[in-house]
N, C-alpha and C positions, 0 to 999 in steps of 0.2 A: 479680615484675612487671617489675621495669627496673632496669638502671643508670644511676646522673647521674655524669655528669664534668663536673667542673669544670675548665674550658679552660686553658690558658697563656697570660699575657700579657705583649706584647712591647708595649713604650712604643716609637711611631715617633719621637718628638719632637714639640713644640707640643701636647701633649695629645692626640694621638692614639695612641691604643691599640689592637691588635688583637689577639684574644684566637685561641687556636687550640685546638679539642677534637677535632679529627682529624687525624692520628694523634696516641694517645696507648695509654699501654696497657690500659686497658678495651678502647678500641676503636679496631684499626688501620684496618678499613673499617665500612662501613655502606653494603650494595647496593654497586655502583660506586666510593661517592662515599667517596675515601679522606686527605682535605684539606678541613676545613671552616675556614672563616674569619671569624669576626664583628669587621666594620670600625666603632668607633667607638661610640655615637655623640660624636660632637665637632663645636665650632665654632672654624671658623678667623678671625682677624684677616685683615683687608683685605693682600694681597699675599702672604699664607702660602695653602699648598694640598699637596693631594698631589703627591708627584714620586716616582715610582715609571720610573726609567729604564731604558733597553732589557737583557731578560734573557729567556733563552729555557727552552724547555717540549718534551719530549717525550712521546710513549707516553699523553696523556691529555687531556680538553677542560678549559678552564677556564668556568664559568658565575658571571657578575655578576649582582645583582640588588641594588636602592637602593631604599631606603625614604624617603630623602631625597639630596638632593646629586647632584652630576652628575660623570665621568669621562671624559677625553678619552683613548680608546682608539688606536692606533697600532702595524703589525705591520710585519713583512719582506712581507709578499704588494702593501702598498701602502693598506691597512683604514685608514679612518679615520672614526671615531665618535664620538658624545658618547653616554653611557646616561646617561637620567634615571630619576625613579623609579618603578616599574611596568615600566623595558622588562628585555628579559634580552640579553643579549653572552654568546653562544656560540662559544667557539673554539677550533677539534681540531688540537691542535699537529700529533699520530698522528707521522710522524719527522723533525719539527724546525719550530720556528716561533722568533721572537721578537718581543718587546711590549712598549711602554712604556705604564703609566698617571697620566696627572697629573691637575690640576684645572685646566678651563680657563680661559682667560685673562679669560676677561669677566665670570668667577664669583668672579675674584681680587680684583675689584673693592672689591667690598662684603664685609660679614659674611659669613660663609656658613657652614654648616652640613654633615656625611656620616654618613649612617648605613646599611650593609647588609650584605650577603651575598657572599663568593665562597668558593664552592666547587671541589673539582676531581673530577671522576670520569675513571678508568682506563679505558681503553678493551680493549675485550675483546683477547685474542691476536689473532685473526686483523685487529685492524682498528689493530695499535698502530704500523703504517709506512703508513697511508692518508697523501696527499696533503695538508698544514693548509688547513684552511678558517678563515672567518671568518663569523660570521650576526648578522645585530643584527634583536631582534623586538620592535617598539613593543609598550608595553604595551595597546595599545585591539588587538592581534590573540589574548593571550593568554584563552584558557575563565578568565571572573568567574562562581563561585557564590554569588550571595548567601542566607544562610538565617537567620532568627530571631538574629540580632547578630552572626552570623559572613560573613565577608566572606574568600571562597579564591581565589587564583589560580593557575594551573596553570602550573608555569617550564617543565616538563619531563619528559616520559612520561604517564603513563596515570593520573586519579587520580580519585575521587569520579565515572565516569559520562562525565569529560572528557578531550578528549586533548590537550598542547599541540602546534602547529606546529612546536615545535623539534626539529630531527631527531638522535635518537638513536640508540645503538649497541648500545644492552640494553636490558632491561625494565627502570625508572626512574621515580622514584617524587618529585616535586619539587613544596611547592604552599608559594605565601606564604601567611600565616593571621594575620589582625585578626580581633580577637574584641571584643565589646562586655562590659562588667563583667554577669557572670552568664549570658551566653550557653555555651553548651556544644556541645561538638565531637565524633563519632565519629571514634576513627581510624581509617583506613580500612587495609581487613585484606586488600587486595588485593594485598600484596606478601609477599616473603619476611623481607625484613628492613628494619625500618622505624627509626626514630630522628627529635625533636622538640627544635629547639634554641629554646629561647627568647629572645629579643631584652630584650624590656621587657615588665613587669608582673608581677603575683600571677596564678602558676597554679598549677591543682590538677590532677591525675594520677589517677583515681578516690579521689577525695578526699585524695590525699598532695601538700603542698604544696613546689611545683617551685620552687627558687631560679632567679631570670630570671637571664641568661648565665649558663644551663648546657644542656648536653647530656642527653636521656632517650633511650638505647635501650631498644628496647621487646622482651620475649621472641618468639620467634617463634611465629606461630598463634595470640598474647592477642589481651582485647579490652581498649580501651581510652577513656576518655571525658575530654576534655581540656576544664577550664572553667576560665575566667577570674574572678577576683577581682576586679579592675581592668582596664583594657583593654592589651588582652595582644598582643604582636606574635612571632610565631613564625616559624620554617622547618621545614616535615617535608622529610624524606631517605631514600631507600634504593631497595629495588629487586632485581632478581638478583642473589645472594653472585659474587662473585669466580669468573673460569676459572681460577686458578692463580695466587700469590702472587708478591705486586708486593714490588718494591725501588725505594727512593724513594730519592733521595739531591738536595739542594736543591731545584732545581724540575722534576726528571727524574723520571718513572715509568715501570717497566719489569719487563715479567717476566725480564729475562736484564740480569744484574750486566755481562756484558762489553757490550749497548748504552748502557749509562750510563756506562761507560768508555769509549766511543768518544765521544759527546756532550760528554763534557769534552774531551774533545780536542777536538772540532768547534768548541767556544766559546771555545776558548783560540787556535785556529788561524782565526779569521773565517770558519766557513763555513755559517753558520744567517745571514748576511744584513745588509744594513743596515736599519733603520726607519727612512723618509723623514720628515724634519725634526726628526730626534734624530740628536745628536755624542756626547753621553753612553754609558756601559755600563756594567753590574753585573760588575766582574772575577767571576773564578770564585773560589771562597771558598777557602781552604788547607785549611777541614775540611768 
C-alpha cells in the first residue's frame, strides 16, 4: 500500500521544531517536491518569533503555506510579504535568489502562535537557470472544495477537477486537506506519484491507522481512501517523477554537482545580492 516516514526533527530553539521527511531514504522525491517541511506547531512568548536570516536557493521554488501564524517574507529581487493562513508564497530561485524569513513585528507583540508547511520542489532541467521570481496568492484566489466534512485547497497544480493560479513548471499535485472526524477522503489518482503528510489528528489509510507527523507515500496507480478519526489536518504532494536526479547540498538543488559548486562560491563571494532591510547572513556551512 504505502510507506510512512517518520521525519527528522530539528529543535530551532524556544520550542520550535521542525520536522523534515523529505529527503530521507525511503524517499528522496515525491513528484517534484524533493524537501518537505512541517513547521511547528508552537507558540511563541511576546518578543520571541522566527528569524530565519538572509540565505540563498538555487535550481528550485520554495512553496509556504500556514495553517496558522504569519511570515514576513524578504528577497534580493526587492519581495516583500506577510503570508497569512490559507495564502501560498511561491518563489523560483531557477539560478540564484536569496531570502529572509521572520515573524513580523506586530505579531511579536502578543502571544502568537505557527503552524505549516514549506515545501521545495526541483525545477525541471530545462527551467533550473529561469530568472527568480517571487508570487504571493491570497488565500480567497486559491480552488476551496468543500465535500461531506472535508474541506480542500488547491496550493498548486492540478488536483480534484481544480487547478490553482500558481504557476508551475511540471505536473504538480499540491492540495491542503481538513477533514471533519469521520468524513472520508479519495485520493486522488491523478498523478504519478503521490504522498500525504499528516499535520495533526487520527487518520486511517484504508483502515491502517496513520501516526500524525508522518509521511505516507502512496504506490503508484493504488487507490486509496483517506478518513479521519478526529479532525485531521494534512498536506498531499507529488506530481511528474523527476527528469533526471537532483543533488541537494544545504539549500541548492541541482542536476550538475559542479553548479552547486559554483553557488557556494557565489555565496561566499556576495553575488546572489542584498535583501533590503536585512544586515544579517546565514554563512555557508563547513559541511
Amino acid at each position: 500500500m504505502t510507506t510512512i516516514i517518520a521525519p527528522r526533527v530539528h529543535d530551532l530553539g524556544g520550542g520550535f521544531n521542525v520536522r523534515r521527511a523529505v529527503p530521507s531514504l525511503q524517499a528522496r522525491s515525491v513528484g517534484p517536491f524533493v524537501f518537505v517541511d512541517h513547521m511547528g506547531p508552537a507558540v511563541f512568548e511576546p518578543g520571541r518569533g522566527i528569524d530565519v536570516r538572509p540565505h540563498p536557493h538555487i535550481g528550485l521554488a520554495t512553496v509556504t503555506f500556514l495553517w496558522s501564524g504569519a511570515i514576513h517574507h524578504r528577497d534580493t529581487l526587492g519581495s516583500e510579504q506577510v503570508i497569512a493562513p490559507g495564502d501560498v508564497n511561491w518563489m523560483t530561485a531557477g539560478r540564484g535568489i536569496a531570502h529572509s524569513e521572520r515573524t513580523p513585528a506586530d505579531v511579536r507583540t502578543g502571544r502568537h502562535d505557527v503552524h505549516g508547511m514549506q515545501t521545495w520542489v526541483a525545477l525541471p532541467k530545462s527551467y533550473e537557470e529561469v530568472a527568480p521570481e517571487f508570487h504571493h496568492h491570497a488565500a480567497a484566489t486559491l480552488p476551496v472544495i468543500e465535500r461531506a466534512g472535508a474541506r480542500l485547497r488547491v496550493i498548486a497544480g492540478r488536483a480534484y477537477g481544480e487547478e490553482s493560479p500558481v504557476k508551475v513548471f511540471s505536473g504538480t499535485f499540491n492540495v491542503a486537506v481538513d477533514l471533519q472526524p469521520d468524513a472520508e477522503l479519495e485520493i486522488d489518482t491523478g498523478h504519478v506519484e503521490r504522498a500525504l503528510y499528516v499535520l495533526e489528528g487520527d487518520a486511517q489509510v484504508d483502515g491502517a491507522d496513520i501516526p500524525e507527523k508522518h509521511l505516507v507515500v502512496f504506490d503508484r496507480g493504488s487507490r486509496q481512501v483517506l478518513r479521519a478519526k478526529t479532525p485531521v489536518k494534512g498536506l498531499l504532494m507529488g506530481g511528474e517523477p523527476l527528469d533526471a536526479p537532483r543533488h541537494m547540498w544545504w539549500n541548492f538543488v541541482s542536476s550538475s554537482q559542479e553548479r552547486i559548486d559554483q553557488a557556494k562560491q557565489d555565496w561566499l563571494d556576495g553575488r546572489f545580492g542584498q535583501v533590503p532591510g536585512e544586515t544579517e547572513f546565514i554563512p555557508l556551512p563547513e559541511r
